[in-house]
C-alpha positions as CSV (number, residue, x, y, z in Angstrom):
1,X,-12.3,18.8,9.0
2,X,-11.5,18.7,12.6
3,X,-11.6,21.5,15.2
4,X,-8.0,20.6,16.3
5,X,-7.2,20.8,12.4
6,X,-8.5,24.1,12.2
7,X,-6.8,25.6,15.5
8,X,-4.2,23.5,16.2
9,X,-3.3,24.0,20.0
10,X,0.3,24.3,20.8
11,X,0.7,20.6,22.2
12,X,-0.2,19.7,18.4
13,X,1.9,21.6,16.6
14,X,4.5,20.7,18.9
15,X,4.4,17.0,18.0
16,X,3.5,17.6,14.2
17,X,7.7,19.4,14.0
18,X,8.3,16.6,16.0
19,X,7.3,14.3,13.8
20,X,8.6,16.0,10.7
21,X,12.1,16.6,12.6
22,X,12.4,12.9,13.1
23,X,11.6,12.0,9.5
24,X,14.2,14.4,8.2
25,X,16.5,12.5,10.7
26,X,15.5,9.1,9.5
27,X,15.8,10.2,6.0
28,X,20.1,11.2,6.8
29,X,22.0,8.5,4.9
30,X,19.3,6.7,3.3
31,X,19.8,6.1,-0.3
32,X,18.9,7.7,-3.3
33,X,16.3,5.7,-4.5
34,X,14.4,5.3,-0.8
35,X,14.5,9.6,-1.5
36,X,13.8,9.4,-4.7
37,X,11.2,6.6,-5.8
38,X,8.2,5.5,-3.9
39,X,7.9,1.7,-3.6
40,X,4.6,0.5,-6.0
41,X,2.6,-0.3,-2.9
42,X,2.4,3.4,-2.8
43,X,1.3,3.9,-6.5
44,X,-2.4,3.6,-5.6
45,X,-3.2,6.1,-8.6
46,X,-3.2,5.5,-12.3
47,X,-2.2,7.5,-14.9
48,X,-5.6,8.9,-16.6
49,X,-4.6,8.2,-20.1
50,X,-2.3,5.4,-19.8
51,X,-4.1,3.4,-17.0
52,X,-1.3,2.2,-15.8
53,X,0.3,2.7,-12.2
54,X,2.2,5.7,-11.4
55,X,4.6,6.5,-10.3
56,X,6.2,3.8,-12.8
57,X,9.6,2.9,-14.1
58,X,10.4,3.0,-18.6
59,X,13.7,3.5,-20.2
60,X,14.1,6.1,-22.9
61,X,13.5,4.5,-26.3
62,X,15.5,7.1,-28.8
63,X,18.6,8.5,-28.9
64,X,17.8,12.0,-28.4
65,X,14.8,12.7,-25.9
66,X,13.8,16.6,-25.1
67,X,12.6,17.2,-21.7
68,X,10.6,20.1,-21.7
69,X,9.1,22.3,-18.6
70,X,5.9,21.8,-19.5
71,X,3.4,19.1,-21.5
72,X,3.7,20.3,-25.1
73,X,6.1,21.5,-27.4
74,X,5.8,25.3,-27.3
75,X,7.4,25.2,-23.8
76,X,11.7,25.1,-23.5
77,X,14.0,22.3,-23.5
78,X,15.2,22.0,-20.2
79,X,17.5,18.9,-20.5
80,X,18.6,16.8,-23.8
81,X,18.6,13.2,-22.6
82,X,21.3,11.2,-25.6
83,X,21.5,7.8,-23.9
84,X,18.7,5.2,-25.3
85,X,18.2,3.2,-22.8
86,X,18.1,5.3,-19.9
87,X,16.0,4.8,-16.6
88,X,13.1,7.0,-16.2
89,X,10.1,7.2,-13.6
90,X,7.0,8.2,-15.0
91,X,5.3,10.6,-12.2
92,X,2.6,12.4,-13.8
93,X,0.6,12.1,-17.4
94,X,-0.9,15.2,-19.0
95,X,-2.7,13.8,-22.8
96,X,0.2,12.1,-24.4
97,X,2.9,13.8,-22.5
98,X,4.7,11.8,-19.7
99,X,6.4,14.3,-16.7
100,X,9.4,12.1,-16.1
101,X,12.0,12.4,-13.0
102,X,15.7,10.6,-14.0
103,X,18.3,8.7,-11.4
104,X,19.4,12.6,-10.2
105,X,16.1,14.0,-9.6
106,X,15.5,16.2,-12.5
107,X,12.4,16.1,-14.0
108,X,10.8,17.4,-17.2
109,X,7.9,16.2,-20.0
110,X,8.6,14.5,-22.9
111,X,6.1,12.9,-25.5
112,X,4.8,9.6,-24.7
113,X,6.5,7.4,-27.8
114,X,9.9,8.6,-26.7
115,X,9.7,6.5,-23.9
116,X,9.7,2.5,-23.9
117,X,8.3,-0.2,-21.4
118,X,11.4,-2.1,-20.9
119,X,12.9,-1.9,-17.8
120,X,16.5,-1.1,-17.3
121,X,18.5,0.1,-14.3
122,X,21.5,2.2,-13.3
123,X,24.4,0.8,-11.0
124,X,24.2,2.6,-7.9
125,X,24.1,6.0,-9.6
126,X,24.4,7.7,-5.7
127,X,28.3,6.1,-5.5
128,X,29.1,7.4,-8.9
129,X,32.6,9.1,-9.2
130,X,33.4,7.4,-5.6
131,X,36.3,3.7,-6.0
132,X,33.3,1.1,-5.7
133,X,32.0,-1.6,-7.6
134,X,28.7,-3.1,-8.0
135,X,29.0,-7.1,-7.5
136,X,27.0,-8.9,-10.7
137,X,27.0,-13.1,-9.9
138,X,25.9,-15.9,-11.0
139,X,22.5,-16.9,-9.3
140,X,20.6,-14.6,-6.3
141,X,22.9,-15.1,-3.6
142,X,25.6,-13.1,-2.3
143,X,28.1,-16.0,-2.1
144,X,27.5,-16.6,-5.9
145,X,30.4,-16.8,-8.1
146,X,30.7,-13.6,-9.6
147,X,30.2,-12.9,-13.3
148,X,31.2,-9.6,-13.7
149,X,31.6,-5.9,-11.3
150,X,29.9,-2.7,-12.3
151,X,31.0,0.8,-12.0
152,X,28.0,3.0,-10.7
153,X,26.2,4.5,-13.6
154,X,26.8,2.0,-15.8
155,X,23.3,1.4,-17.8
156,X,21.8,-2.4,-17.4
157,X,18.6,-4.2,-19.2
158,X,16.7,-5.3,-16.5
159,X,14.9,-9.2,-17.1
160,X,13.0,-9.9,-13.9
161,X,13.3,-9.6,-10.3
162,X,12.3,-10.4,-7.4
163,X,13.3,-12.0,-3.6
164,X,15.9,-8.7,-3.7
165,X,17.8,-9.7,-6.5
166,X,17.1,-8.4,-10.4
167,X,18.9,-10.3,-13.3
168,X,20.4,-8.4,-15.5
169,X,22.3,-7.8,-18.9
170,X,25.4,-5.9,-19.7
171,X,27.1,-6.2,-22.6
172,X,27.6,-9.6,-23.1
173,X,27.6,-10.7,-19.7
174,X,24.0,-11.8,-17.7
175,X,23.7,-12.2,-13.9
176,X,21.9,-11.3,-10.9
177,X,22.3,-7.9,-8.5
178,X,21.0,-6.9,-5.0
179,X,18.0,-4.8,-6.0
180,X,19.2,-2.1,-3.7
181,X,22.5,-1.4,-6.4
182,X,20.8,-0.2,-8.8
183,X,17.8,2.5,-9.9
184,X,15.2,1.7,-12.2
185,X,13.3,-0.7,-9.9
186,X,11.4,-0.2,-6.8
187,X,13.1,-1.7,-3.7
188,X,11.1,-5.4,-3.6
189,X,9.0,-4.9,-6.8
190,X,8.8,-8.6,-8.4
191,X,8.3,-8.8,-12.4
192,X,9.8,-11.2,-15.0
């Protein structure tokens, strides 16, 4: 460690609130999932049981899913998740226990089988309650026919994306979105 890290003059802590003032700044207006969700370039650490990348998107596999304040089942319920389906971001593994953070930032542990690789989104979940719709159209371009609009929050299986765009399938209608509508993928992650 540094002298200047150990007794930081004034000139340094000066520009470190600086810098921390002006990334508060930037962060004004950004949307939920820039806040919320670290792209995968930033997952440089694997989860020690799983081996996979984290922090990583599953969906919730049953119907009813506990979320718990700690890895185990002698700590409290905190939330009671009863939408199969539902986008999750795995942030943290403790033995078989996942601790999970959902589209409004609440997090909590559930038991690994509870949750399910396949990838599914949420229509802009940040304009939810506000008279917007989420544009779904035929091929990856935004003068595409459209196929179908979304109301934020509706819940979408996710089949690949990449290039921006993320097909998609709702009910019984399939298209392609701008990757930045919806959560459950990280802004320019490519998978099919």
């Amino acid at each position: 460690m540094s002298f200047a890290a150990l007794c930081p003059s004034p000139f340094s802590v000066s520009l470190r609130k600086l810098a921390l003032t002006l990334a508060g700044l930037c962060m004004i207006g950004a949307p939920a999932t820039a806040i919320l969700a670290p792209a995968p370039a930033q997952a440089l650490e694997l989860g020690p049981v799983s081996k996979l990348p984290l922090p990583r998107y599953v969906s919730l596999k049953s119907s009813r899913v506990n979320a718990r304040i700690g890895p185990g089942r002698d700590y409290p319920v905190t939330w009671l998740y009863l939408k199969p389906g539902l986008p999750v971001e795995v942030i943290q593994e403790f033995g078989l226990w996942r601790r999970i953070r959902d589209s409004e930032g609440a997090e909590g542990w559930v038991y690994h089988s509870l949750l399910s690789g396949e990838r599914t989104s949420i229509a802009a979940p940040w304009l939810k309650g506000k008279a917007t719709m989420i544009d779904v159209h035929s091929s990856p371009a935004v003068d595409a026919p459209l196929v179908a609009r979304l109301e934020p929050g509706v819940v979408t299986k996710v089949k690949e994306c990449g290039t921006g765009w993320c097909e998609i399938h709702a009910s019984d209608r399939e298209g392609f979105v701008r990757q930045e509508d919806i959560w459950g993928v990280y802004p320019n992650e490519s998978f099919n």
